[in-house]
N, C-alpha and C positions, 0 to 999 in steps of 0.2 A: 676026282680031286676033292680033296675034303678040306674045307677053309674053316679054321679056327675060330670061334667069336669075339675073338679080339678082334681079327681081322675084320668083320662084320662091322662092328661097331668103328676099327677106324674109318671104313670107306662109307659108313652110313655120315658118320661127323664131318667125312668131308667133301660129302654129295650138301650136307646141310648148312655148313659153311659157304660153300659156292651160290648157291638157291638163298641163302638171304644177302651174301656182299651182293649178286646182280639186282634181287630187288631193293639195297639202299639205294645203291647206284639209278638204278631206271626212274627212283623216284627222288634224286636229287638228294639224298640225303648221306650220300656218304660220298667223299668228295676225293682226289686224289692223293691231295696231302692230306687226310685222316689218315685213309687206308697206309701210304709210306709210315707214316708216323705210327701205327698199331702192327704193321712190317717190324719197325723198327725195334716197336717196348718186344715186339714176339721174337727177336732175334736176341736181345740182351738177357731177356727171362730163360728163353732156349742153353745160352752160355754159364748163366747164374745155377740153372737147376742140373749142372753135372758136378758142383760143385755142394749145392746144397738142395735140401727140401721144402721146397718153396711148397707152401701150403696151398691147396687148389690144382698147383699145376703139375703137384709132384703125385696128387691121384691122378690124374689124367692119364700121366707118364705111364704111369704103374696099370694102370687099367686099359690102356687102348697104345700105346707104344710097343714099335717092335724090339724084343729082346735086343737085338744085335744092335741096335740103334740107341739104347736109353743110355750108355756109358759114353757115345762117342761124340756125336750132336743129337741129341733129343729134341722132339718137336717138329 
């Protein structure tokens, strides 16, 4: 089975993603309404970027998004 390095890189972002929201959390510093509330702007950016190119997140898209995914919900 041979995995793409898009694929790499997404599941590298989101081993990295996970490994720092538990160390906010363990050290108090990220709190449950932050985290809803950065759910939140990521849910309305996710709806905004199928629409347009949001700068920042429309490389992201482009760079670590699965094809079949960037048209429908993104993110």
């Amino acid at each position: 089975m041979k995995i793409e390095k898009r694929e790499i890189g997404r599941r590298l972002i989101h081993i990295a993603l996970g490994l720092i929201i538990v160390f906010l959390i363990l050290n108090n510093l990220l709190t449950t309404s932050i985290l809803f509330l950065i759910l939140v702007i990521g849910f309305i950016l996710s709806v905004i970027s199928i629409k347009y190119k949001i700068p920042g997140v429309h490389w992201f898209l482009k760079n670590f998004e699965r094809d079949e995914y960037i048209h429908i919900f993104p993110g």
